[in-house]
C-alpha positions in Angstrom: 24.6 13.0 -19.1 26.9 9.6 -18.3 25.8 7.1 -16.5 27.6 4.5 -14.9 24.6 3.3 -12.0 21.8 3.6 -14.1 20.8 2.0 -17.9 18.7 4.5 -20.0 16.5 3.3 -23.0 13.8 5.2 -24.5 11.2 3.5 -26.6 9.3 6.1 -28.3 7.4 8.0 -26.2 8.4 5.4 -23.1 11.8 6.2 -21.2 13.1 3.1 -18.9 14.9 3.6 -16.4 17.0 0.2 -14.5 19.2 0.6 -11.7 22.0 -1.4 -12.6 24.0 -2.4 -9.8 23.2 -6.0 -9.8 26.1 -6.7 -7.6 24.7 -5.2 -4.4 20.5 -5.5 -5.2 20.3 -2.3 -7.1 21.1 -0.6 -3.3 21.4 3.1 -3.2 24.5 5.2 -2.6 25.8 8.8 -3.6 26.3 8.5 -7.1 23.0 6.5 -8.2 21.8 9.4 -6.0 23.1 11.8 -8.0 22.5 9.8 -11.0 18.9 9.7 -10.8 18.2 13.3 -9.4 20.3 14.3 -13.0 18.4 12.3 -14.8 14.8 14.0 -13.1 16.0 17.2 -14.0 16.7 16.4 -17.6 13.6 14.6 -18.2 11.1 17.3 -16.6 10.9 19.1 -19.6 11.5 16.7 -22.1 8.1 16.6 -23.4 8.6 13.8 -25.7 8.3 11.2 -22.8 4.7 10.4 -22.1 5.9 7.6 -19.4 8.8 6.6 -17.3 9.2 2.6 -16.2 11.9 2.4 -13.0 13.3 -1.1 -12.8 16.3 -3.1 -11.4 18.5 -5.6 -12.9 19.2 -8.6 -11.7 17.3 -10.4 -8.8 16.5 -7.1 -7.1 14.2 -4.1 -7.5 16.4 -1.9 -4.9 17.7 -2.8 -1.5 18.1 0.0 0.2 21.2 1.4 1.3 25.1 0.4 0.2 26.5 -1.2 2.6 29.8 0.3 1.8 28.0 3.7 1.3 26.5 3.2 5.1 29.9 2.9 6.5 31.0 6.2 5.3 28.0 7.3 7.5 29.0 5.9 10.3 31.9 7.7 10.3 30.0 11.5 9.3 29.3 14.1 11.9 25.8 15.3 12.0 26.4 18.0 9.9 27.7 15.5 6.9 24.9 13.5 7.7 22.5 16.1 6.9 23.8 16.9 3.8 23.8 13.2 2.6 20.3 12.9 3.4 19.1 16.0 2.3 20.5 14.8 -1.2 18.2 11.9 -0.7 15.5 13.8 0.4 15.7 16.0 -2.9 16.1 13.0 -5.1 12.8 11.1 -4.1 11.2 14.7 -4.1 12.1 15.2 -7.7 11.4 12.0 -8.9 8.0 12.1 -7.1 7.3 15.4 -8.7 7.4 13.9 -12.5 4.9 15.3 -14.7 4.1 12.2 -16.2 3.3 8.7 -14.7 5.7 6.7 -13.7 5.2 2.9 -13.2 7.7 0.5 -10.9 8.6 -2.8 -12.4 9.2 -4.8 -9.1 11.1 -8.1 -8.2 13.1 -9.3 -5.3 13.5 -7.4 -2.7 12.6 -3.5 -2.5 13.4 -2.3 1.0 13.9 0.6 2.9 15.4 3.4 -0.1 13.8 0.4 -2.4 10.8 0.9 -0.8 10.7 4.4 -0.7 11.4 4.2 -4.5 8.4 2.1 -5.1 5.7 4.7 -2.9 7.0 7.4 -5.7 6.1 5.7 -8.5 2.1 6.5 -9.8 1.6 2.5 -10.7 3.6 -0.6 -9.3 3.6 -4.1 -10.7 5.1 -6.8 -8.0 6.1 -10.0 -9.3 4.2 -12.2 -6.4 7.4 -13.4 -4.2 8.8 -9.7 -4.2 9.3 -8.8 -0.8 8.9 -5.2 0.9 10.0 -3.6 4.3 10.6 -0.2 6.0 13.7 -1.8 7.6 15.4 1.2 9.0 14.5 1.1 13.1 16.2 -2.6 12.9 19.3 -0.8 12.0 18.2 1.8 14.7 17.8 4.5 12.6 15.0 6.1 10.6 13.1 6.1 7.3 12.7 9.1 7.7 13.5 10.8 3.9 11.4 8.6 2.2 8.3 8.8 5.1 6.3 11.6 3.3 6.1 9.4 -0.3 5.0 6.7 1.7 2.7 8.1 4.3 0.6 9.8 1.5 0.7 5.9 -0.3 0.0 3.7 2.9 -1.5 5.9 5.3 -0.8 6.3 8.9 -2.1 3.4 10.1 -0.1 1.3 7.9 2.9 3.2 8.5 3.2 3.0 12.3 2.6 -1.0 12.2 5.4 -1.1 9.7 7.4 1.8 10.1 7.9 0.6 13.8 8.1 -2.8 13.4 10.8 -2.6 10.2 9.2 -5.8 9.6 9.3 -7.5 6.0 6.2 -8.1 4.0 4.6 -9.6 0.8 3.4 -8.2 -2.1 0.0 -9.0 -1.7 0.5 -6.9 2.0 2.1 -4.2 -0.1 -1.4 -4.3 -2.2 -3.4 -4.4 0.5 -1.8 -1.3 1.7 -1.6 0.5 -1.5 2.0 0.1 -1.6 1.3 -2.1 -4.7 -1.6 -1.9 -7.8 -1.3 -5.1 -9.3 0.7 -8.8 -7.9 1.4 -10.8 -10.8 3.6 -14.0 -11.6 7.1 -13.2 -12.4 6.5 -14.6 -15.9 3.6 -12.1 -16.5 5.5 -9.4 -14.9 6.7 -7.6 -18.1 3.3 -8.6 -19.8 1.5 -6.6 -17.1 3.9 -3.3 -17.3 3.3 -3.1 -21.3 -0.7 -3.2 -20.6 -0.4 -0.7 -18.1 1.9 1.7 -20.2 -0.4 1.3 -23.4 -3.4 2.5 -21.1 -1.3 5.6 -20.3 -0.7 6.1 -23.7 -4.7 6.4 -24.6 -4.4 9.4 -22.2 -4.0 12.6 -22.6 -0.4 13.6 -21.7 -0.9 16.8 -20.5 -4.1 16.0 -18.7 -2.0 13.3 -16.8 -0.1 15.9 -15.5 -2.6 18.1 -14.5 -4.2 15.2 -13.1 -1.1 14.4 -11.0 -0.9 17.8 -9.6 -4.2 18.2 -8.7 -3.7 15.0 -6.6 -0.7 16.1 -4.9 -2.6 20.0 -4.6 -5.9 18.8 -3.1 -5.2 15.5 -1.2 -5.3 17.4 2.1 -7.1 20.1 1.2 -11.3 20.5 2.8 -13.7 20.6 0.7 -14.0 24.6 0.7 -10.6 25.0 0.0 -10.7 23.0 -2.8 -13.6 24.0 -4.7 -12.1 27.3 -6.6 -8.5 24.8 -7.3 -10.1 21.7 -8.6 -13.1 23.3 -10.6 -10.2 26.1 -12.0 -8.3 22.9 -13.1 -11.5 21.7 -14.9 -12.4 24.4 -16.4 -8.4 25.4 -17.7 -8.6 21.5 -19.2 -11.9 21.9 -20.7 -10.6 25.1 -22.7 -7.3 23.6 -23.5 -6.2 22.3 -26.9 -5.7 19.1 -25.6 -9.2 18.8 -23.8 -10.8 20.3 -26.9 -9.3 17.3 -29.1 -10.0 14.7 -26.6 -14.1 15.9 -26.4 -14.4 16.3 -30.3 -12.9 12.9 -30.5 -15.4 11.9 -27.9 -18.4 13.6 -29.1 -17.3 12.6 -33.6 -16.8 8.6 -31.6 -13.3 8.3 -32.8 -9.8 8.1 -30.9 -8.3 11.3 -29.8 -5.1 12.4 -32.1 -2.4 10.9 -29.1 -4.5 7.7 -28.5 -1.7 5.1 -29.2 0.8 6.8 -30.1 
C-alpha cells in the first residue's frame, strides 16, 4: 500500500508509524484517514510485528482537524457529514482494536483528532511542554468520534470538565488523568519510548493480546459476569504453547524463547 500522509519503518519486530504532514501539525483529513485505517487492516494479521510506535514529524504530534479538510465540511449536508465521520469513527476503532500494544510518541500539540489518537494508544510518552485539549465545543461542535477511546482512558469525570470546557492542558494534567503514562524532557523522549518497547518485547506477544482483549471484554463487566470470561482466558493461556514456554522458562530460571527478541 502507498503512502503519501504517513512514513512506515519497521525495525524488526517494531513497526513505526509518523504522520507526516509537518506542514499543517500532523492534522487529520480524508486521506491520512484512509491511510491509516489501510494501514490497520494490513497490520492485524501481520504477526511479525510485536509493537507499533505512532508519531508525528515535525513540531507536532497531531492537531486535529485540516483546516482545508474542515471547510469541505462546512459545505456537506448531514448526510455527507455522516459518512465523513463514520470513516473517522471506523479508523480510531480499528486502530484501537490492535492486537498488539501500541505506544504514542508525543510532542507539540495533540488536540482534538490528536487527542483522540493519543487515548488509542496502550502507552503514551509526552515530551513535558506537549500540550493536550478536547477543543471541539470551541469550534461548536463535538468530539464526539473519538469520545468512547477517551472516556474509557479519562473517565467521566475528566471528560465532562474537559470535554465541555475544550480547554487546553499539560501533560502532566494529561498524566494525571490517564491520558498520559510517563512526562519526560524532550531530549529523553525517544530514550523513554525504546525502554518502554524493550519491556514489550520481554512479553509474551500473544499473551499481550489476549491481555488487551480481556481489558476491553471485562472493563464493564460485574464481577459475576466476568468470572467464567476471565478465568476461561486463564486457563486457555495456561494450556497454550506460548504460556507453557513462558512457565518452563519461569520454573528452569531462564528467559522465555521471545524474551528480547
Amino acid at each position: 500500500m502507498d503512502h503519501s500522509q504517513l512514513i512506515i519503518r519497521r525495525d524488526g519486530p517494531i513497526e513505526y508509524v509518523t504522520l507526516n504532514r509537518p506542514e499543517v501539525r500532523n492534522a487529520f483529513n480524508e486521506e491520512l484517514i484512509a491511510e491509516l485505517t489501510g494501514w490497520a487492516a494490513l497490520i492485524r494479521n501481520d504477526a511479525r510485528v510485536r509493537v507499533v510506535v505512532f508519531a508525528g514529524t515535525g513540531k507536532s504530534f497531531c492537531a486535529g482537524a485540516d483546516i482545508t479538510w474542515m471547510a469541505r465540511m462546512a459545505r456537506y449536508s448531514e448526510e455527507e457529514n455522516m459518512r465523513d465521520a463514520a470513516a473517522t469513527s471506523w479508523m480510531f476503532g480499528a486502530l484501537n482494536t490492535l492486537p498488539v500494544p501500541v505506544i504514542g510518541r508525543v510532542q507539540g500539540a495533540a488536540l482534538g483528532g490528536g487527542a483522540g489518537l493519543a487515548a488509542i494508544c496502550d502507552i503514551v510518552v509526552a515530551e513535558e511542554q506537549a500540550v493536550f485539549g478536547f477543543t471541539e465545543v470551541k469550534l461548536g461542535i463535538l468530539p464526539a468520534v473519538i469520545s468512547p477511546f477517551v472516556i474509557e482512558k479519562i473517565g467521566r469525570s475528566a471528560g465532562r470538565e474537559l470535554f465541555l470546557t475544550g480547554a487546553r492542558f499539560s501533560a502532566a494534567r494529561a498524566r494525571e488523568i490517564g491520558l498520559v503514562h510517563a512526562v519526560v524532557p524532550e531530549n529523553e523522549l525517544d530514550a523513554t519510548v525504546d525502554a518502554y518497547v524493550r519491556e514489550l518485547l520481554t512479553s509474551g506477544h500473544e499473551a499481550m493480546a489476549a491481555a488487551k482483549a480481556l481489558i476491553a471484554d471485562v472493563w464493564a463487566q460485574p464481577f459475576e459476569s466476568a468470572v467464567p470470561m476471565t478465568a476461561g482466558a486463564l486457563a486457555a493461556r495456561r494450556v497454550s504453547a506460548e504460556g507453557q514456554e513462558g512457565l518452563k522458562a519461569f520454573l528452569e530460571k531462564r528467559k522465555p524463547s521471545w524474551s528480547g527478541s
